[in-house]
C-alpha positions as CSV (number, residue, x, y, z in Angstrom):
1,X,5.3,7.2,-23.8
2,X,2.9,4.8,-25.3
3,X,5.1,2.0,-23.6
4,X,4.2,3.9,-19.9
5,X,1.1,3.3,-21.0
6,X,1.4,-0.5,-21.2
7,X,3.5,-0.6,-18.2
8,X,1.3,0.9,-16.3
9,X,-1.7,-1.7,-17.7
10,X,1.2,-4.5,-17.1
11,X,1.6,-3.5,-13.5
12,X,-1.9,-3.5,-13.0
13,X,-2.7,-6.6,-15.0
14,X,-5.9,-4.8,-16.7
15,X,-6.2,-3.4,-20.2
16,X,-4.6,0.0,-20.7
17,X,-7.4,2.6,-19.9
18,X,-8.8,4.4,-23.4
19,X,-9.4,8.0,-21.9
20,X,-8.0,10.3,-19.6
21,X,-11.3,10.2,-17.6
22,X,-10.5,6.5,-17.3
23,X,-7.4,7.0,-15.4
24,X,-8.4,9.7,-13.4
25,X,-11.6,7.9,-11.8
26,X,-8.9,5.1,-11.5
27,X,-6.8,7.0,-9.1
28,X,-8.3,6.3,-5.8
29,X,-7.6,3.2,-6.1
30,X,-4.0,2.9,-7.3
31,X,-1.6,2.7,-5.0
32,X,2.6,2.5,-4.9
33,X,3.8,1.7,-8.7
34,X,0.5,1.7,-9.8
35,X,-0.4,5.2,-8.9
36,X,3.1,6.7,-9.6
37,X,2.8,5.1,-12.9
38,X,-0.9,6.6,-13.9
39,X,0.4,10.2,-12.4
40,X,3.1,9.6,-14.7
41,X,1.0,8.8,-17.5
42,X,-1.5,11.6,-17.1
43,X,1.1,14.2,-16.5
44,X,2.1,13.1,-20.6
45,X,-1.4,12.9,-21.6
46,X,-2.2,16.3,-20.9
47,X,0.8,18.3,-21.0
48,X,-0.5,20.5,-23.8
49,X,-4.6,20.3,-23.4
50,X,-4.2,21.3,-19.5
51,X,-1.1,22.2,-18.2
52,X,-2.1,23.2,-14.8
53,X,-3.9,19.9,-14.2
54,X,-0.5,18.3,-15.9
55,X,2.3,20.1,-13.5
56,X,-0.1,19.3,-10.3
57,X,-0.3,15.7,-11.8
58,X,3.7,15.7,-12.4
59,X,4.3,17.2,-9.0
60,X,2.7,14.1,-6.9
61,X,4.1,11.2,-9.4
62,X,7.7,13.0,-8.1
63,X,6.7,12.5,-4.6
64,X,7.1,8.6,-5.3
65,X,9.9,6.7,-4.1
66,X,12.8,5.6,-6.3
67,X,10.9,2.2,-6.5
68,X,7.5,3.4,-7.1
69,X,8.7,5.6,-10.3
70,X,12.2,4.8,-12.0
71,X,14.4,7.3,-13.0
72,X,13.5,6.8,-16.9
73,X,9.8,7.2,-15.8
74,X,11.3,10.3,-13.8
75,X,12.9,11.9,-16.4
76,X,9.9,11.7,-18.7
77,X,7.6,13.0,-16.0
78,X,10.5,16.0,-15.5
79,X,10.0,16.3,-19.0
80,X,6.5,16.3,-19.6
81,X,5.7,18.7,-16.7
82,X,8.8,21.2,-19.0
83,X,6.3,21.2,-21.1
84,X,3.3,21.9,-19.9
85,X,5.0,24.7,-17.8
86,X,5.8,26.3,-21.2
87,X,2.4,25.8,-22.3
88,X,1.1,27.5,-19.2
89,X,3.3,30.7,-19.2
90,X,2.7,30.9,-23.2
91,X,-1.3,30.8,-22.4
92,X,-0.8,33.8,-19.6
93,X,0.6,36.5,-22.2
94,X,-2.5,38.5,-22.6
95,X,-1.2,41.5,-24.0
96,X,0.6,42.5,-27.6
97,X,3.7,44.5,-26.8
98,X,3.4,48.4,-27.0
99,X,4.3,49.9,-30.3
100,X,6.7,53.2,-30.7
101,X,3.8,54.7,-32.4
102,X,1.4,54.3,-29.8
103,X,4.0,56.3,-27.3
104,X,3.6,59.9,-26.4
105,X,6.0,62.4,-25.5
């Protein structure tokens, strides 16, 4: 996804932000491709560290048009946001199972 993230800088004609924080505080900004693109990117970026944050991030980069994000940047996006769902439901199981010696009859 490292390529996203020099599309993304391409599109924008800037260098490709160095943080996270970087591309959030960029956000307000970014409009059409741009903002599709640094959704996209985000939604990669933090797919294991903050899934929550990742599938909110994946869910508006979908919301673009066909033009804004391509179907490849779709796919990965679709993919990234597989992820982090996994993550999220893995991080919710609180509980060990019950063991047969624990039950009483």
């Amino acid at each position: 996804m490292a390529a996203l993230l020099f599309l993304v800088a391409a599109v924008v004609g800037a260098q490709p932000p160095s943080s996270v924080g970087e591309i959030e505080a960029s956000l307000p900004a970014l409009v059409g491709r741009e903002r599709a693109g640094a959704l996209a990117q985000l939604t990669e970026l933090i797919q294991s560290d903050d899934p929550k944050k990742a599938l909110a991030y994946g869910a508006q980069a979908l919301k673009a048009s066909p033009r804004e994000l391509d179907y490849g940047n779709r796919i990965a996006t679709l993919t990234s946001m597989a992820w982090a769902h996994q993550r999220a439901s893995s991080t919710r199981r609180t509980s060990p199972t019950t063991s047969a010696a624990s039950i009483t009859t």
